[in-house]
Each structure stands twice: as C-alpha cells, then as structure tokens.
C-alpha positions as CSV (number, residue, x, y, z in Angstrom):
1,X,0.0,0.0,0.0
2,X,1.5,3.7,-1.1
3,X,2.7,5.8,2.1
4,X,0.1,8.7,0.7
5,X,-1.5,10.9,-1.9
6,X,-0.2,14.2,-2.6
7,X,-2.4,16.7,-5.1
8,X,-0.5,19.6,-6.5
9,X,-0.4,22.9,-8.6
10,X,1.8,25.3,-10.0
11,X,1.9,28.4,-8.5
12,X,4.3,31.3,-10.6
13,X,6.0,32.9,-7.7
14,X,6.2,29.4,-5.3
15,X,6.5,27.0,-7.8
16,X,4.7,23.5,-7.6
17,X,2.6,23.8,-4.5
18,X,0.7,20.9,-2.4
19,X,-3.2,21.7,-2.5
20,X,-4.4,18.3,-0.6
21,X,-2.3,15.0,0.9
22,X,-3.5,11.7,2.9
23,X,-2.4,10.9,5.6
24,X,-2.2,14.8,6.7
25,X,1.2,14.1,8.1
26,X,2.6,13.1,5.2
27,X,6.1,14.8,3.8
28,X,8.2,12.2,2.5
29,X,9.1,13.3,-1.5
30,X,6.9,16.6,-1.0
31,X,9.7,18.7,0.0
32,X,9.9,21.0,-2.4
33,X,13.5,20.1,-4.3
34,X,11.5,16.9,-5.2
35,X,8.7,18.7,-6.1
36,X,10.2,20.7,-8.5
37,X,12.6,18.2,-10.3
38,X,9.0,16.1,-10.9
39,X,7.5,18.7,-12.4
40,X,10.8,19.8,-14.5
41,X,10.9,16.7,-15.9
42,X,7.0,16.2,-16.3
43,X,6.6,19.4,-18.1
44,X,10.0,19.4,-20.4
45,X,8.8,21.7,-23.3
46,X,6.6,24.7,-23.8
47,X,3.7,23.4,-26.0
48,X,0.6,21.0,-25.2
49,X,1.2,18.4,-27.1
50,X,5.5,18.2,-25.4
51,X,3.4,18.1,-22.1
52,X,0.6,15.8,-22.9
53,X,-1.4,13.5,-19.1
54,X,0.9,10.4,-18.5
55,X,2.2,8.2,-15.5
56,X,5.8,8.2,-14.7
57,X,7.5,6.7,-12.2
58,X,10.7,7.8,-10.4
59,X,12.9,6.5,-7.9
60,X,15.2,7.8,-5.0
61,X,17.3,6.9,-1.9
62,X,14.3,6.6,0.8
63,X,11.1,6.0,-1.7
64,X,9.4,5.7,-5.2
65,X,7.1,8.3,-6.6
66,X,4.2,7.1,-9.1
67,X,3.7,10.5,-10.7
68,X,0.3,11.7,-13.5
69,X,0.7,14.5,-14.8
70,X,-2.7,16.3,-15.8
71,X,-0.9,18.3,-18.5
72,X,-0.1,21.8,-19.6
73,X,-3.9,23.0,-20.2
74,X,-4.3,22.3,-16.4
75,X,-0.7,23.4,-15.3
76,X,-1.7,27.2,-17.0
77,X,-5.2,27.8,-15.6
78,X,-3.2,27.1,-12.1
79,X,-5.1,24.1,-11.4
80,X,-4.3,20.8,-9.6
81,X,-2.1,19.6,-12.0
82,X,-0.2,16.5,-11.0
83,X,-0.9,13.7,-8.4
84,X,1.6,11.9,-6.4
85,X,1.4,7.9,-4.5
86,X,4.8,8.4,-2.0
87,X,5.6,4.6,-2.0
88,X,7.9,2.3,-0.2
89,X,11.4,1.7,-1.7
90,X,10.5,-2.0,-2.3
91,X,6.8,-0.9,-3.7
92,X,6.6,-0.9,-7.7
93,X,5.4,1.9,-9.2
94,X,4.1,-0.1,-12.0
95,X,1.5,-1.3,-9.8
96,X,-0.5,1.7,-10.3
97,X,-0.4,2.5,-13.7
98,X,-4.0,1.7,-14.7
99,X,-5.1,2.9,-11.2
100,X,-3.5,5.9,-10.6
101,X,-4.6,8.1,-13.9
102,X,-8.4,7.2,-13.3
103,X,-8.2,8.4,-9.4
104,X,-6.1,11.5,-10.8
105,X,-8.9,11.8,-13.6
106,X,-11.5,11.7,-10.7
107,X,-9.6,14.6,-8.5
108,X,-9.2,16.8,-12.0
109,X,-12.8,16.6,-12.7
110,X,-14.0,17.9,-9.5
111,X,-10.9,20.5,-9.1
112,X,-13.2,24.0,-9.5
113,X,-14.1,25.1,-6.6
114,X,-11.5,22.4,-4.9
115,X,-14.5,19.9,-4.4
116,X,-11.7,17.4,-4.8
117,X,-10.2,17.7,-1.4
118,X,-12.7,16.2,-0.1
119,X,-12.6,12.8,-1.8
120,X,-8.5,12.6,-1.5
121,X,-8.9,10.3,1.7
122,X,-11.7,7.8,0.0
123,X,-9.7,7.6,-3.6
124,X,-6.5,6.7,-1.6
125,X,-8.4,4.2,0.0
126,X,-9.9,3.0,-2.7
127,X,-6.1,2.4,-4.5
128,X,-5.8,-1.3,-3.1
129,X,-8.7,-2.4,-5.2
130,X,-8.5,-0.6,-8.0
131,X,-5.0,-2.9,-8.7
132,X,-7.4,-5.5,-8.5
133,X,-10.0,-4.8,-10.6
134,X,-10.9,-7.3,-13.5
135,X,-10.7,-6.0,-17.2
136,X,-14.5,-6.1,-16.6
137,X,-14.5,-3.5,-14.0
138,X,-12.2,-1.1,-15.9
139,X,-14.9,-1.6,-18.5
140,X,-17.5,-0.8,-16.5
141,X,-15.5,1.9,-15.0
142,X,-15.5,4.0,-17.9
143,X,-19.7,3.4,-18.0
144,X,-19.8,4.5,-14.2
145,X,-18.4,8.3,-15.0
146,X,-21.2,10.4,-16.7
147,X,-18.8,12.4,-17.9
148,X,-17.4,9.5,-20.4
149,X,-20.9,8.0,-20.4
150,X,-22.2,10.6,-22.4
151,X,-19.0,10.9,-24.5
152,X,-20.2,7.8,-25.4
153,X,-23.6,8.1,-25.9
154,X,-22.8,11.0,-28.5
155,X,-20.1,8.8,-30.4
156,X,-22.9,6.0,-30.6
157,X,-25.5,7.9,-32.3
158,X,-23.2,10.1,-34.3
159,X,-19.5,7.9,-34.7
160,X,-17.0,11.1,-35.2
161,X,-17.1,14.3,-33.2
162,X,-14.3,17.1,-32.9
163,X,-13.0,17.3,-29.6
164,X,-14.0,21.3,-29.3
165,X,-17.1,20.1,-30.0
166,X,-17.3,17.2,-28.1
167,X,-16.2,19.5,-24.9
168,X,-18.7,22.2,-25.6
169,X,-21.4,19.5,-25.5
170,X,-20.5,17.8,-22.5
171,X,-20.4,21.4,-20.5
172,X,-24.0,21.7,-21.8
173,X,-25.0,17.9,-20.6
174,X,-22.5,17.5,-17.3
175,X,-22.2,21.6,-16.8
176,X,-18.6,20.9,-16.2
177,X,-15.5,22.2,-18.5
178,X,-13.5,19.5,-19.0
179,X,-10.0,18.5,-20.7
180,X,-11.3,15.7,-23.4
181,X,-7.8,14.2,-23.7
182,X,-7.5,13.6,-20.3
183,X,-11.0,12.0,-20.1
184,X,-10.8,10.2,-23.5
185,X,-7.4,8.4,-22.4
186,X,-8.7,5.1,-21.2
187,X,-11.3,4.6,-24.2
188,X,-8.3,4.6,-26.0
189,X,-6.4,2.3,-24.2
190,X,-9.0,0.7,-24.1
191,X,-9.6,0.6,-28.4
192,X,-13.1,1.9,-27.6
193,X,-12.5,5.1,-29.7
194,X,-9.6,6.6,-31.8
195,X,-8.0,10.0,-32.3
196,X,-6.4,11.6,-35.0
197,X,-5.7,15.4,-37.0
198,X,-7.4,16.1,-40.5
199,X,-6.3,18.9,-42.2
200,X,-8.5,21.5,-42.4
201,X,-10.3,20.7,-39.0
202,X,-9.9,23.3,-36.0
203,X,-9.4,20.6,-33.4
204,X,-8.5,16.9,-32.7
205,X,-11.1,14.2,-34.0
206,X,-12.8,11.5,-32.0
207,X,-14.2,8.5,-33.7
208,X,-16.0,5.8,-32.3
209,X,-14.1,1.7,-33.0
210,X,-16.3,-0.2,-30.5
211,X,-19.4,0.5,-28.6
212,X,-20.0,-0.6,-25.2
213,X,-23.1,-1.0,-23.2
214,X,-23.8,-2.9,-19.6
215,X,-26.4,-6.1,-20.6
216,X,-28.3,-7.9,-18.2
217,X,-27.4,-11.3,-19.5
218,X,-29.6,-14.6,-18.1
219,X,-27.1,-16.6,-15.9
220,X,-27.3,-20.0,-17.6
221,X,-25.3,-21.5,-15.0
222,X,-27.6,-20.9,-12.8
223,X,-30.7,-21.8,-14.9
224,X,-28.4,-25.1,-16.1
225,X,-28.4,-26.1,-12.2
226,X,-32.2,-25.4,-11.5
227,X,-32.9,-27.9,-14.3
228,X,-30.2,-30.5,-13.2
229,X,-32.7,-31.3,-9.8
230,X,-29.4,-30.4,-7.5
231,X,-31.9,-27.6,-6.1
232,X,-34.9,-28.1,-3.9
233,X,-37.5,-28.0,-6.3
234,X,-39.7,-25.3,-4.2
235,X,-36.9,-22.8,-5.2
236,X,-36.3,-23.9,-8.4
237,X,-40.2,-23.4,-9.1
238,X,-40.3,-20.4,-7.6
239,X,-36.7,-18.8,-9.4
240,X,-37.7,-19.8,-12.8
241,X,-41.1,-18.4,-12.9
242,X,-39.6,-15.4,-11.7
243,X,-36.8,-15.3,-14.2
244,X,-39.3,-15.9,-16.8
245,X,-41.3,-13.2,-16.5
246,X,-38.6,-10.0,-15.5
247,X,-36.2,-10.9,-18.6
248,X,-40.0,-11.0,-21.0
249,X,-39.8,-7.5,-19.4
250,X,-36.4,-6.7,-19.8
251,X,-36.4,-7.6,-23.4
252,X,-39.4,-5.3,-23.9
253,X,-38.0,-2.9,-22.1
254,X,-34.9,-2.6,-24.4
255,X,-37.6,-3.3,-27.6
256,X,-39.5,-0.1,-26.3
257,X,-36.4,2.6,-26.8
258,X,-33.3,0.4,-27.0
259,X,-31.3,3.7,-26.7
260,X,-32.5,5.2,-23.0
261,X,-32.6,1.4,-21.6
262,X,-28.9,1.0,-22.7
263,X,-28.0,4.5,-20.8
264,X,-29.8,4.0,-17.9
265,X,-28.5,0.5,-17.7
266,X,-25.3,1.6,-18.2
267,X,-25.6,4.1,-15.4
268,X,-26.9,1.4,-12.9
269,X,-25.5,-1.6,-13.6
270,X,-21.9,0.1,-13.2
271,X,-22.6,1.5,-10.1
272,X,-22.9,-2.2,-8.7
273,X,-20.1,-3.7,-11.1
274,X,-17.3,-1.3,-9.2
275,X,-19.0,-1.6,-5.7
276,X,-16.3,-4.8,-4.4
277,X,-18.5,-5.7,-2.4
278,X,-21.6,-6.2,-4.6
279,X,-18.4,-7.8,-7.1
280,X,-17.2,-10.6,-5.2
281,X,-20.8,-11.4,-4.4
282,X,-21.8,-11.7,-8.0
283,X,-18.5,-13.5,-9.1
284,X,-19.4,-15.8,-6.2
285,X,-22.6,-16.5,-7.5
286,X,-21.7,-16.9,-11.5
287,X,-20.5,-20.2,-10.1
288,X,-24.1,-21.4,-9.4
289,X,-26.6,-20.4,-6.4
290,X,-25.2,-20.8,-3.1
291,X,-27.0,-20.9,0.6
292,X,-26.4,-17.5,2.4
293,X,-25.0,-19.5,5.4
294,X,-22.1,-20.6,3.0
295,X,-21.3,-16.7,1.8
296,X,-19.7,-14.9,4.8
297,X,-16.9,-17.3,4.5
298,X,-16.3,-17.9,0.6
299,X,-16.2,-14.2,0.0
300,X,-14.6,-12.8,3.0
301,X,-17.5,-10.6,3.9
302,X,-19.5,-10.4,7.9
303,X,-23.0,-11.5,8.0
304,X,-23.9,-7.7,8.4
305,X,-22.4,-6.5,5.0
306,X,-23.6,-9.6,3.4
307,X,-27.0,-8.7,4.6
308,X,-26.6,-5.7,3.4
309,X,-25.1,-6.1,0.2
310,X,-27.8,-8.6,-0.8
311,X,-30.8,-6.2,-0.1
312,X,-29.1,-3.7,-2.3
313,X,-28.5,-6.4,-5.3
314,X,-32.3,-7.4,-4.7
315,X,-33.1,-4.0,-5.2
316,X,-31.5,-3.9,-8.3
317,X,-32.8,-6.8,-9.5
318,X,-29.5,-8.6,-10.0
319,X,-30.0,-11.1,-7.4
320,X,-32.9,-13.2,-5.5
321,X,-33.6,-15.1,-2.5
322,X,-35.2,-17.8,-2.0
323,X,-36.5,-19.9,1.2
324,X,-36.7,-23.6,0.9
325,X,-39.0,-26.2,2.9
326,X,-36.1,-26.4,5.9
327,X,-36.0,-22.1,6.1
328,X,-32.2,-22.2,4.7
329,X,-31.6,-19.1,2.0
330,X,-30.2,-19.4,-0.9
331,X,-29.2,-16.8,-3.0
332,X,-29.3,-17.0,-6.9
333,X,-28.4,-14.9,-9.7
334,X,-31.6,-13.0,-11.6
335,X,-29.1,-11.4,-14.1
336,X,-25.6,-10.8,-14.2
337,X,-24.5,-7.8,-15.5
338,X,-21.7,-8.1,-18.2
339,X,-20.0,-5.7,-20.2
340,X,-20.3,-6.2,-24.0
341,X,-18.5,-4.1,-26.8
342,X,-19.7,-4.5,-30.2
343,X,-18.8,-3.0,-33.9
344,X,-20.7,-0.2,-34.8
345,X,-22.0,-1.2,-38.1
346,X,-24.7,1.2,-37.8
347,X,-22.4,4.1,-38.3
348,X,-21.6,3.3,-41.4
349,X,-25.0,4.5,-42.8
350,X,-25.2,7.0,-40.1
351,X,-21.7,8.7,-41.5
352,X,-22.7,8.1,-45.5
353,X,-26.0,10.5,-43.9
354,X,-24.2,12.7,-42.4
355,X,-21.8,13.1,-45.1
356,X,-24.8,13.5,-47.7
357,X,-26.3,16.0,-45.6
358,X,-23.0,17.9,-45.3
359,X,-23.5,17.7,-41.4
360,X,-20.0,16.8,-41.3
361,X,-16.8,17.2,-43.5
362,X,-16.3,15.1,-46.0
363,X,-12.7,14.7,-45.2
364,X,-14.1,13.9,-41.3
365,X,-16.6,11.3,-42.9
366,X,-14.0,9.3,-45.3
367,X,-11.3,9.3,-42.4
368,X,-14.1,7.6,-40.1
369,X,-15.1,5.3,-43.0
370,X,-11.2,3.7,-43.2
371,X,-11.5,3.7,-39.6
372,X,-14.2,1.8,-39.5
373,X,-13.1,-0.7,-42.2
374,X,-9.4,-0.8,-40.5
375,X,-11.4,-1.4,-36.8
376,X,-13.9,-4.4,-38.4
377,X,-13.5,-7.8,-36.6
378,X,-11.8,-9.3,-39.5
379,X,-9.0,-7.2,-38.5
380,X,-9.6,-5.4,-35.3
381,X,-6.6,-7.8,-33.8
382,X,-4.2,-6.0,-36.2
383,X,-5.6,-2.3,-34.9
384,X,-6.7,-3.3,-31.3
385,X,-2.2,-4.4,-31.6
386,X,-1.3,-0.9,-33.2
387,X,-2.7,0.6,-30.3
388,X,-1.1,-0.9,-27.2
C-alpha cells in the first residue's frame, strides 16, 4: 500500500505547490526540491502536445514516486495539475499504472471550486482495489463516470465528433469544463475510440471503434443447475417463474427505446459492477446459487455487510432469495450484469447520412469510413495491436 496521496499545482511565484495529501502528516518526497525536479521533468517543453497527461515513475534513496501529470492546459489555468502515490522503496510503481490516472482523472474533474479535497482520503483508500479490478470492472469503470458515459452516448449515435465540440457539449450535458484528452485516455487504451488530425479541421477528432453497453445477461449456470434437480424443487419453481417473467420484461424494455434502456442501464449496472463488495458477491454466484450461510466465509464478507449487500442487489434486481421447505436461504443470480463491446456497423449508414447531408466534412466522414473498415472484426486484432 502507497505511504500517501499528494495533489499539486503550480503556483508562478512558489513554484509546484501541495493543494491536498493523505495521511495529513505526510512529507516524505513533497519537499519542495523533489517537487520541482517532478515537475521539471513532467513538463520538459513549452507546448501542449511536449506536455501531454501520462504516468511516470521515479525512484530515490528513501522511496518511489508514481507521478500523473494532468498536462499543460491544467498546469496554465493554475489548477491541480499532478498527483503523487509516495511509496515504499520495495513498492513498484508499476503497480498503479492503470489505477493511478483514473483516481487523478476523478480529482481533476471535480478541481473548481477544490471539491476534490474532499474525496483525496476515500480515492486513496480506494487504490488497493483498484489494482485488482478485473478488465471487466475497468470496462465498466468508464460506463460508471457520466462524464465519459455521455461521451459515449454521443459517439454512438453520431461515430465522429471534434473534440471542441465534443467538450462544448459535454459542458452543456455535465455543466462541467473539461479536458477531453484527459477523459478520453482510457477509451483509448481501451480501443473503444480513436483520435487523430485532418487537415482542415480546428481541433483533434474522435471516432467511435467499438461500442460498449452494460447487458443484463440470463445466468445459464444458474438456470443449467435449476434444471439439473441439485436444487430443492420449491426454489427452483419459484426462481424460474420469476426469471421468466422480469427478462419477458427486460427484453421489452430494451424493444421499447433500445437507446434510454442502454443509458440508464449503463448508469446502474456500473454502479454495482465497481461496488467490491456487490463484485465478489456476483462473481461468487456466477458459479451457481449458493446458501447465504455458505457466503460470509467464501467471499470474505461479515454476516452484516452480506446482509446488506444482498438487499441492495435485490433491489436492483440482480440477485434473488429464495427460502426452501427447511428455512435455509439461498441466494441466486436473476441477471448478471456483463460488459459487451460490439462493432458499430450502424455508423456506417449513419456517417454516408451525415456526409450526404453535409453535417460533417467530408474529409471527417471518409477518415471515419477507413476507420471503420481498419477497426472491423476481420481485422480489429491488427488495430486493437497498433494501439497498445
């Protein structure tokens, strides 16, 4: 675990200044001789795209610094800027590369008005799980922020956006002003959307390669096991009638206006997805239904917060119980929640519309058609290789 959290900013007459830290006692690598060879080095050059977000990692005598820098559009309004984990000198900073820029993301969203300082303590925290989460969960976690949920939900109806654009809309959604690249990062990484200049265009382009969405899948283990006559059959009666008849609804749910069901699924569904908690009960019971008396133990959780934590997944209609003839509970899966990408063959059409219409440029549109073609499963191993 890191030693602490450090958030700073530049300050002209100081120089690189700490603005919040966990624990509050913490000064190891925050003297300010190490604070300013990490910025020197973070911001070598005078333009934005010599001082583009990344991770770095640095070592000296007594620790390790895992540094993200936010960039140079951040380091001139005189906002929190970087983000230091202080860490042991047997700790490696690779660790956190994955976790660190999404907890810096988090602190740079909320930094006007310095609502950030008040979260420092529960993202450091938070640190020791993020290294664990699943590829799912980083998935998810990109559905969980609004902010990239409704970068997303433009990119699916329209495929290609400039980024001014893109950042003027999402003030007018969120009501925050945001830097896209350091938002749009991980969907790269990720190979969910692509960047790149044309000529003639103001700004950068963004161009959807893969859509994502949260689906409430039905757990066939589970059902496989009902029918197997492993289960009492008072619960399996009563589970399959039920799944029956909420994923008829589901299904006409998403039938009824596909696009506001995906959203607001996406929005939910995430939520629980990066709850650990909620998690490791799921994954638990992916494996099959399981008697609440057998949880606590299996997943590491007290009968209190298991309580809890299955209420909240009933709620959400992830999960059921079910009492059998003898009053033991077991506890099955009524969905489970998986992230799915798909290609966006729709956008095809949608761009040849756009380009007809003269909505977009038609250099914009025939860039995103060749994207497209390069990003089609037949060869999206080649493209999804160019990018890591």
């Amino acid at each position: 675990m890191p030693l602490g959290l450090a958030v700073l900013k530049w300050d002209d007459e100081l120089g690189p200044v700490v603005t919040a830290k966990t624990p509050k006692d913490l000064v190891m690598g925050l003297d300010p001789t190490t604070s300013m060879r990490v910025y020197g080095i973070a911001t070598l050059g005078e333009t934005e795209e010599s001082q583009k977000p990344g991770f770095s990692a640095l070592t000296f005598d007594e620790f390790k610094l895992a540094v993200y820098y936010g960039g140079l559009n951040m380091h001139l309004k005189g906002l929190p800027s970087m983000v230091f984990l202080v860490l042991s000198p047997d700790e490696d900073p690779e660790v956190y590369k994955d976790a660190l820029p999404e907890i810096a993301t988090q602190i740079f969203l909320n930094a006007e008005g310095d609502r950030y300082k008040k979260m420092v303590p529960k993202l450091y925290g938070q640190l020791a799980r993020y290294t664990q989460m699943t590829p799912e969960q980083r998935q998810a976690s990109v559905l969980n922020d609004p902010v990239r949920r409704s970068i997303l939900k433009t990119l699916t109806m329209n495929g290609t956006v400039e980024s001014d654009d893109l950042e003027q809309l999402i003030f007018d959604e969120v009501g925050k002003k945001i830097d896209v690249e350091i938002v749009l990062r991980p969907l790269v990484k990720m190979g969910i959307i692509a960047t790149g200049w044309i000529e003639g265009l103001a700004s950068e382009v963004v161009y959807l390669t893969r859509a994502i969405f949260v689906l409430r899948m039905i757990p066939r283990d589970t059902v496989r096991l009902a029918h197997s006559g492993k289960l009492p059959r008072e619960v399996v009666a009563q589970y399959l009638d039920s799944l029956k008849k909420y994923h008829r609804n589901y299904v006409a749910r998403l039938n009824r206006d596909l696009g506001e069901a995906l959203w607001k699924e996406a929005a939910d569904l995430s939520k629980h997805m990066l709850d650990f908690d909620s998690y490791d009960l799921i994954q638990a019971l992916r494996d099959g239904p399981r008697l609440t008396e057998e949880l606590p133990v299996l997943i590491d959780m007290d009968k209190a917060k298991l309580k809890s934590t299955i209420k909240r997944l009933e709620k959400a209609n992830i999960v059921m119980t079910v009492n059998d003839e003898s009053g033991r509970q077991h506890v099955l899966l009524k969905c489970d929640p998986q992230v799915a990408t798909v290609y966006p063959e729709w956008l095809i059409e949608r761009t040849v519309d756009l380009y007809n219409s003269e909505e977009i440029p038609s250099r914009q549109a025939i860039h995103y058609l060749q994207i497209l073609k390069a990003w089609h499963p037949s060869v999206a191993t080649t493209a999804m290789a160019e990018v890591e």
